[in-house]
C-alpha angles and dihedrals in degrees: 000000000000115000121245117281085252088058093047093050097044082055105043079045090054097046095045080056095060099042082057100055089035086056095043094045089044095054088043087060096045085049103053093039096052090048098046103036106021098228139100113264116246109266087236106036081055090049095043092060092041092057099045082070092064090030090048094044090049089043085052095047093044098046085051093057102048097048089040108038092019095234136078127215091200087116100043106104098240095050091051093046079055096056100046087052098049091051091038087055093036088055094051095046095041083061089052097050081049091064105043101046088053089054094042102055083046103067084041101064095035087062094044096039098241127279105321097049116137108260090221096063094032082061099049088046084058109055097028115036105232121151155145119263104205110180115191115226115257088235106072110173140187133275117237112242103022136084115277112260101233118268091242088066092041090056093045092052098039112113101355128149127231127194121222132176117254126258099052127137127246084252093043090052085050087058102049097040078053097047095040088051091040095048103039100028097042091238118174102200114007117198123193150155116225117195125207094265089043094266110165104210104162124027127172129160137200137209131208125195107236129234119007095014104072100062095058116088125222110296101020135096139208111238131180120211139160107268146136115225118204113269086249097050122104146180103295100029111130105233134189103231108215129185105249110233148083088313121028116221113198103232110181139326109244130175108244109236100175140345128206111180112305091346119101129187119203138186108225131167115269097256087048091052096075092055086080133105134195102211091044126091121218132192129221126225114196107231102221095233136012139194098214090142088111096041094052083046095060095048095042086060102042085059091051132096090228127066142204132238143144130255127186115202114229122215111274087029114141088237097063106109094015129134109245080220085066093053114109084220132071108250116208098175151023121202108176116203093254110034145038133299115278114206127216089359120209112268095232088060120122131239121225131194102273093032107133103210119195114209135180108213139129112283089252095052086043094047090054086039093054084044088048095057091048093045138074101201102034130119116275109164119064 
């Protein structure tokens, strides 16, 4: 039987109600979020306190009704089609709302300039208008040394506009463009060259893998295997890796990164990493010394914000004849055309055409450096 037209229109009302308050309390949630934390609220965490609004409100009206008229209608057919309905309608606006807060707060926070802006210019941006038009260039490129951000992330950044108060330095431009690609695109290193007028001429980005990632260096891989580590053994110990069994079989030499009972996890190189086998146990032997100087360095450094490469100077560089002391980047190495490397050089030594100088600095102040060696006009001091 179809209810009455009354009937119809008081339901489609009170739906149209709850999707209301599921979508407002959704955005409100997106918003504050996004402004306090940055980051874009989680899809389901948004539409599960949307819909506590319209589970909350049905909870309340059937809990009336029962105390009041003694009876519920929660099984009647008509009542349940209604409910379905009410939280059907709640969760999409509430995805809507989701979306809108968090755009909201974004644009926000792009025209105020986020939460440590000067009051005096968030104010002036405010009542009238004034701001900084930044547009990224549609070519976003990769930082050397990093993991590649993924292609979805590039395209949607490609060619965006931000919006900045006035009366910002060139660095302090540099900062917020970081921190607004950082904060709403998840990027890990951001790289760019910001011109007098805001002009954004050269943008790259970088990616690291969190948590356990970071600490391996190139080449290497976490595994996890059955195995009982000595009771002096600790993270960072090299250890030879045998079968346990009749006869031991020496399977690889790892490096121990943490131990939980008789669980073991062990930095290997990548070829080894497949030797292993999960229903096996293994058992560690301590190596009673181990070199892994390289090998912390490597990781140090991976977790870092600054990177390493090597630059040769060409003749009729600007830095031929230059004191390393004089370089805007640390150098850690000097290797001439014709001798050996020289570690940790002086920093009144001098720099010759053929010298490969490996240096440890942040992509933008190594991008300038390499410049700098193929150039005769270019920046050298910091």
């Amino acid at each position: 039987m179809i209810p009455p037209v009354e009937t119809l229109v008081s339901a489609g009302t009170r739906i149209l109600v709850f999707s209301v308050l599921a979508g407002s309390v959704a955005a409100t949630t997106a918003f504050a979020y996004r402004w306090y934390g940055h980051q874009q609220v989680p899809e389901g965490l948004a539409v599960l306190f949307g819909l506590s609004v319209v589970g909350g409100w049905l909870n309340t009206d059937a809990a009336l009704q029962e105390a009041i008229v003694g009876r519920s209608d929660l099984l009647d057919p008509e009542v349940a089609v209604f409910t379905i309905a009410a939280f059907v309608a709640g969760g999409v606006a509430s995805d809507l709302g989701r979306r809108g807060g968090d755009r909201l707060a974004t644009d926000s926070l792009s025209v105020s300039g986020a939460r440590n802006i000067d009051a005096e210019v968030s104010q002036l941006v405010r009542t009238a208008g004034r701001v900084v038009r930044v547009e990224l260039p549609e070519d976003v490129a990769d930082i050397d040394g990093y993991d590649p951000v993924p292609d979805e992330t590039k395209i949607d950044i490609a060619g965006s506009t931000f919006l900045f108060p006035r009366r910002l330095t060139v660095a302090e431009l540099q900062d917020r463009i970081r921190t607004r690609l950082t904060d709403d695109y998840g990027v890990g290193h951001v790289d760019l060259a910001v011109t007098a007028d805001g002009t954004v001429d050269y943008l790259a980005l970088g990616s690291r893998a969190a948590g356990l990632g970071p600490t391996l260096t190139p080449g290497t891989a976490a595994v996890a295997v059955r195995a009982d580590p000595a009771f002096s053994a600790s993270p960072g110990d090299a250890v030879q890796v045998y079968r346990d069994g009749e006869t031991p079989a020496r399977v690889a030499t790892a490096e121990l990164r943490a131990a939980v009972g008789d669980v073991a996890t062990l930095a290997v190189g990548e070829a080894e990493a497949t030797k292993f086998d999960a229903d096996e146990a293994y058992r560690l032997v301590t190596l009673p010394a181990s070199t892994s100087e390289g090998r912390e360095f490597a990781s140090l450094l991976r977790a870092a914000d600054e990177t390493m490469g090597v630059v040769s100077v060409r003749e009729g560089s600007a830095l031929v004849g230059q004191p390393i002391g004089a370089l805007s980047v640390s150098v850690v190495a000097v290797k001439p055309a014709n001798g050996e490397v020289v570690v940790v050089p002086d920093r009144t030594r001098l720099l010759a055409a053929g010298d490969a100088v490996y240096t440890v600095a942040h992509p933008g102040d190594l991008r300038r450096f390499e410049a700098a060696a193929g150039s005769p006009d270019a920046e050298i001091t910091s």
